[in-house]
N, CA, C and O of each residue as an XYZ file, in Angstrom:
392
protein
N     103.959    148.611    113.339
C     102.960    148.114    114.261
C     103.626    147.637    115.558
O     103.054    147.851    116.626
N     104.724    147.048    115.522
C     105.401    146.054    116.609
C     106.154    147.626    117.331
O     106.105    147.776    118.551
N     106.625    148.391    116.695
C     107.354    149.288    116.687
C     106.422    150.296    117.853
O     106.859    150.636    118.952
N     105.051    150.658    117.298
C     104.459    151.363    117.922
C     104.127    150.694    119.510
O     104.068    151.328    120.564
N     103.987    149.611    119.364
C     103.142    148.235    120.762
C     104.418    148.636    121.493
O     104.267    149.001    122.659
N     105.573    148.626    121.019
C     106.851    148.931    122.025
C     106.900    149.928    122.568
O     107.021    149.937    123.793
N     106.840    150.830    122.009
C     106.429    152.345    122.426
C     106.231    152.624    122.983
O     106.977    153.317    123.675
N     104.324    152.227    123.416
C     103.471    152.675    124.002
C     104.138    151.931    125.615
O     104.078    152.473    126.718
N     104.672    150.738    125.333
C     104.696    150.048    126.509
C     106.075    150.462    127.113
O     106.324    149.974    128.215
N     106.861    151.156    126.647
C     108.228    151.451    127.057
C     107.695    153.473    127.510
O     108.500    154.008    128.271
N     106.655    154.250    127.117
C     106.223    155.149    127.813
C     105.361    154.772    129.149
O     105.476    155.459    130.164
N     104.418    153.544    129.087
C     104.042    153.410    130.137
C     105.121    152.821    131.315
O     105.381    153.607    132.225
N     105.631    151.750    131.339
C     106.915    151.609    132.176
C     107.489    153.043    132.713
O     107.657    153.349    133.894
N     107.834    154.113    131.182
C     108.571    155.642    132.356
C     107.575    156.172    133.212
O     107.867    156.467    134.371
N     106.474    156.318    132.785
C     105.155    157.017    133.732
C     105.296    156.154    135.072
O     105.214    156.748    136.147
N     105.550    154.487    135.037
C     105.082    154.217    136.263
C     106.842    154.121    137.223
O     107.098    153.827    138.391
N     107.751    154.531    136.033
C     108.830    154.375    137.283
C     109.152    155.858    137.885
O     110.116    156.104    138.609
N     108.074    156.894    137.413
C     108.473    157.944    137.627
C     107.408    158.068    138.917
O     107.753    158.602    139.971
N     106.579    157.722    138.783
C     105.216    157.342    139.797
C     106.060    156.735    141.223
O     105.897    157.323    142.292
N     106.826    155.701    141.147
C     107.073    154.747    142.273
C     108.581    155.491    142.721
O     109.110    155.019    143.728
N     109.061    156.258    142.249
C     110.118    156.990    142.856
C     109.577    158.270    143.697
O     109.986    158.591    144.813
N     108.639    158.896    142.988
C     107.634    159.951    143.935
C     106.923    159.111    145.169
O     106.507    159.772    146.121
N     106.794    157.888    145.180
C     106.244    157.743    146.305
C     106.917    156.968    147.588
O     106.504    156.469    148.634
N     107.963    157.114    147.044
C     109.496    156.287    148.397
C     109.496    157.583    148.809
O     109.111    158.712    148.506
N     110.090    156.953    149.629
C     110.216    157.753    150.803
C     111.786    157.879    151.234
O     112.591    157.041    151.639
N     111.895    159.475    150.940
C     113.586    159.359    151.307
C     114.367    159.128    152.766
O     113.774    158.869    153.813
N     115.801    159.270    152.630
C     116.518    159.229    154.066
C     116.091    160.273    154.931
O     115.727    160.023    156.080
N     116.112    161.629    154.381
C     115.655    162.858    155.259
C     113.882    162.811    155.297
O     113.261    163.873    155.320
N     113.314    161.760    155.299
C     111.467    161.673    155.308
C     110.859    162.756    154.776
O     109.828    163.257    155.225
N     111.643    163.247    153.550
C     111.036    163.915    152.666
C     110.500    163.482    151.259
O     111.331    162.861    150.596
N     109.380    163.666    150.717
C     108.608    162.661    149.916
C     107.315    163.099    149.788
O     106.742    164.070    150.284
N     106.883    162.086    148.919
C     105.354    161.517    148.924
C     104.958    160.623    149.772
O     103.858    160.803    150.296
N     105.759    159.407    150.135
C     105.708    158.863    150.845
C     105.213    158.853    152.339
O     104.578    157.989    152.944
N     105.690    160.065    152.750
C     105.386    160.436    153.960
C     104.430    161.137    154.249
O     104.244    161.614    155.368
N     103.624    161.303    153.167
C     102.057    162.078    153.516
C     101.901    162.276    154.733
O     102.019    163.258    155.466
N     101.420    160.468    154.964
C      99.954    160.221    155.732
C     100.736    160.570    157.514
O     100.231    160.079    158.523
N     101.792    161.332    157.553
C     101.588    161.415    158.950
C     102.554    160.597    160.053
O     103.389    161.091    160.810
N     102.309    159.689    159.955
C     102.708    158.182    160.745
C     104.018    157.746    159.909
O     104.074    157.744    158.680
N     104.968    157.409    160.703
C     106.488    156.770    160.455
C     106.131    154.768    159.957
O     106.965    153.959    159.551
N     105.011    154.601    160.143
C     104.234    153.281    159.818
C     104.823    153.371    158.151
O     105.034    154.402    157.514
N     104.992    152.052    157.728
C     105.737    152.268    155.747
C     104.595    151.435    155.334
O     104.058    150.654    156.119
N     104.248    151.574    154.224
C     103.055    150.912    153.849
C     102.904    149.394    153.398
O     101.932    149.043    152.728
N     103.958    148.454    153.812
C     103.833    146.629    153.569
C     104.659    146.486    154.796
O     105.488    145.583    154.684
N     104.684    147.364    156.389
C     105.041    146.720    156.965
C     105.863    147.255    157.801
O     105.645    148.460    157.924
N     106.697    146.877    158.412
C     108.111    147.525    159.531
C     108.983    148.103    158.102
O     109.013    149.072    157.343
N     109.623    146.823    158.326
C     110.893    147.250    157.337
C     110.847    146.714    156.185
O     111.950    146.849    155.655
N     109.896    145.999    155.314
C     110.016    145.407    153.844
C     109.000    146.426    152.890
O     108.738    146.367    151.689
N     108.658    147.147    153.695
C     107.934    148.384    152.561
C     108.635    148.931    151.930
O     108.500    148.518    150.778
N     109.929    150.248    152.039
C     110.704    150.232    151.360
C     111.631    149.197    149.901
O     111.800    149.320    148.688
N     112.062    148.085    151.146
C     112.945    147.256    150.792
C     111.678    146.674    148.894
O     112.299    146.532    147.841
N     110.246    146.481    148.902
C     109.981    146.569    148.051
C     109.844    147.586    146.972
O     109.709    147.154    145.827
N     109.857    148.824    147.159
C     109.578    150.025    146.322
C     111.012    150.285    145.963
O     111.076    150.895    144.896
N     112.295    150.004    146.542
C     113.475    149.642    145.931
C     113.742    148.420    144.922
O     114.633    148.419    144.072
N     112.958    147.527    145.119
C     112.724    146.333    144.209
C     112.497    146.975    142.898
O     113.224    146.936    141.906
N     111.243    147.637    143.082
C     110.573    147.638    141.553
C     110.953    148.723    140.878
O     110.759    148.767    139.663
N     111.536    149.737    141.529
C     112.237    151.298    140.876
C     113.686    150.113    140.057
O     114.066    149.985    138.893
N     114.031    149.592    141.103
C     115.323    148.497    140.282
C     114.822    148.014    138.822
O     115.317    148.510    137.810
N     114.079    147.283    138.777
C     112.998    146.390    137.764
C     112.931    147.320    136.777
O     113.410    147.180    135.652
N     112.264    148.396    137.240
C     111.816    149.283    136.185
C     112.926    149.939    135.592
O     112.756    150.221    134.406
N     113.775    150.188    135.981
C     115.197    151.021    135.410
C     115.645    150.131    134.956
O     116.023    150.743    133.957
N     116.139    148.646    134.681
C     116.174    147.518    134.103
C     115.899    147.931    132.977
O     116.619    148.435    132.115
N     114.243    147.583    133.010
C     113.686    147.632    131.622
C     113.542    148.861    130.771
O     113.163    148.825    129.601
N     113.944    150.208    131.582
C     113.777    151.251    130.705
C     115.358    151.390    130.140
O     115.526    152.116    129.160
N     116.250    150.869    130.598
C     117.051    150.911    129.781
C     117.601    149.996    128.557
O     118.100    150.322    127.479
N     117.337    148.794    129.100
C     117.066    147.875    128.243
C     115.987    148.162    127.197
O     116.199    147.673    126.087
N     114.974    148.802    127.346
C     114.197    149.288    126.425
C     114.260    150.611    125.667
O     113.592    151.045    124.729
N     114.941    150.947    126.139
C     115.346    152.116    125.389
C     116.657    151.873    124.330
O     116.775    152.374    123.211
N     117.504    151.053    124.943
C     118.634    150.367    123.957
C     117.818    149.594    122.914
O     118.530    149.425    121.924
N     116.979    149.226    122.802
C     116.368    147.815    121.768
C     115.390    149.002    121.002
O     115.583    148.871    119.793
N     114.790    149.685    121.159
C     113.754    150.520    120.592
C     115.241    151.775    119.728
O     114.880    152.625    118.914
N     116.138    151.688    119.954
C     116.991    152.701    119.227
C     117.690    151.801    118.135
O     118.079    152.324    117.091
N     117.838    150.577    118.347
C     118.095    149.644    117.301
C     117.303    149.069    116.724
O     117.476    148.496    115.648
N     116.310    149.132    117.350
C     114.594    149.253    116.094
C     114.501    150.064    115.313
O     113.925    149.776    114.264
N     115.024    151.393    115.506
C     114.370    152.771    114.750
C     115.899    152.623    113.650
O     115.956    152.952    112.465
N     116.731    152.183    114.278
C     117.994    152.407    113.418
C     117.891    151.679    112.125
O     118.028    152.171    111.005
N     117.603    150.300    112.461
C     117.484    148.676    111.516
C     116.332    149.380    110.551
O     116.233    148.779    109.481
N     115.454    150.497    110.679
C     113.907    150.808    109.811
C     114.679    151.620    109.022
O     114.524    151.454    107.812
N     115.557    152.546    109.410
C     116.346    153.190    108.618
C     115.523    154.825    108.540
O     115.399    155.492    107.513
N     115.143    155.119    109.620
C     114.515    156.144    110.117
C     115.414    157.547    110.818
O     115.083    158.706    111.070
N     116.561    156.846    110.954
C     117.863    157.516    111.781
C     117.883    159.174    110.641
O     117.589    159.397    109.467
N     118.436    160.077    111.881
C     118.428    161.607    111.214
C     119.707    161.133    110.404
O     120.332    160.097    110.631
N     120.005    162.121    109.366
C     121.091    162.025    108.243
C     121.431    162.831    107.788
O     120.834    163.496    106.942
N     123.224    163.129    108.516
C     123.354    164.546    108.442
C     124.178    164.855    106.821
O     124.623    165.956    106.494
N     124.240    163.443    105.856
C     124.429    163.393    104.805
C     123.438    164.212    103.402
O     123.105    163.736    102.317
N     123.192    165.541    103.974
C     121.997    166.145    103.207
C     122.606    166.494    101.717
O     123.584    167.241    101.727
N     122.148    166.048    100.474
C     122.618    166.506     98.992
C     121.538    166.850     98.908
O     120.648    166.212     99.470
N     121.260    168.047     98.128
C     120.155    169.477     97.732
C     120.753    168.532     96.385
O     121.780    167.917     96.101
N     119.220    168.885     95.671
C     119.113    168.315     94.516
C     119.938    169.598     93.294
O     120.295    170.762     93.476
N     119.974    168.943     92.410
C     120.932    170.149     91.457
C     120.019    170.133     90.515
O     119.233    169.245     90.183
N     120.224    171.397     90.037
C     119.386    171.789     88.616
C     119.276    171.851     87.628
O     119.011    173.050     87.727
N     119.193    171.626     86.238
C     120.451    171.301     85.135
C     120.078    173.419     84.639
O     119.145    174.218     84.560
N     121.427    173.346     84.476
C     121.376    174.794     84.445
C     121.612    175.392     82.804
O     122.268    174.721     82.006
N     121.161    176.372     82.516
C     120.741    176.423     81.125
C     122.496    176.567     80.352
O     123.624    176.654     80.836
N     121.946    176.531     78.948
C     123.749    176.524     78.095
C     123.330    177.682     77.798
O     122.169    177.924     77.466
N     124.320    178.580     77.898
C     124.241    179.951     77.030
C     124.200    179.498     75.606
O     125.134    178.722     75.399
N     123.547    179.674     74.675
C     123.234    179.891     73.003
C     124.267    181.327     72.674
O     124.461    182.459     73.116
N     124.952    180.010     71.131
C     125.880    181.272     70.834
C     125.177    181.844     69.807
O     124.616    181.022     69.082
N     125.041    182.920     69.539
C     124.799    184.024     67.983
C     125.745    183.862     67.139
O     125.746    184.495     66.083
């Protein structure tokens, strides 16, 4: 249950840091960012950027941090692949003597 609540919230975090990197605006003013036309940044002169660098920061923070803690979740459940595979054995018949 706790496992899944993490999940969901460590996919939404990638959706939205993947969201806020599409919409900066690069050095060569190539982007999303630059739609609308106008060299205007959207909170301002110069702290529009300086925030959408904030929160791409934030968010890469927590997706890695969350991605480290959710792999030692799955590990501690004991869910981990296991390349220790034993095929079950068969008891195999006795030849009968005559």
């Amino acid at each position: 249950m706790l496992y899944g609540l993490l999940l969901s919230g460590y996919l939404f975090v990638c959706i939205l840091l993947v969201l806020i990197i599409l919409i900066q605006k690069g050095k060569s003013s190539i982007g999303l960012g630059s739609l609308g036309g106008s060299s205007q940044m959207l909170f301002g002169g110069g702290t529009g950027q300086d925030i959408f660098q904030k929160i791409t920061w934030g968010l890469a923070a927590i997706f890695l941090v969350g991605s480290l803690f959710l792999a030692l979740m799955k590990s501690q459940r004991g869910h981990t692949l296991s390349y220790d595979y034993k095929p079950t054995t068969t008891q195999q018949e006795q030849p009968t003597k005559k």
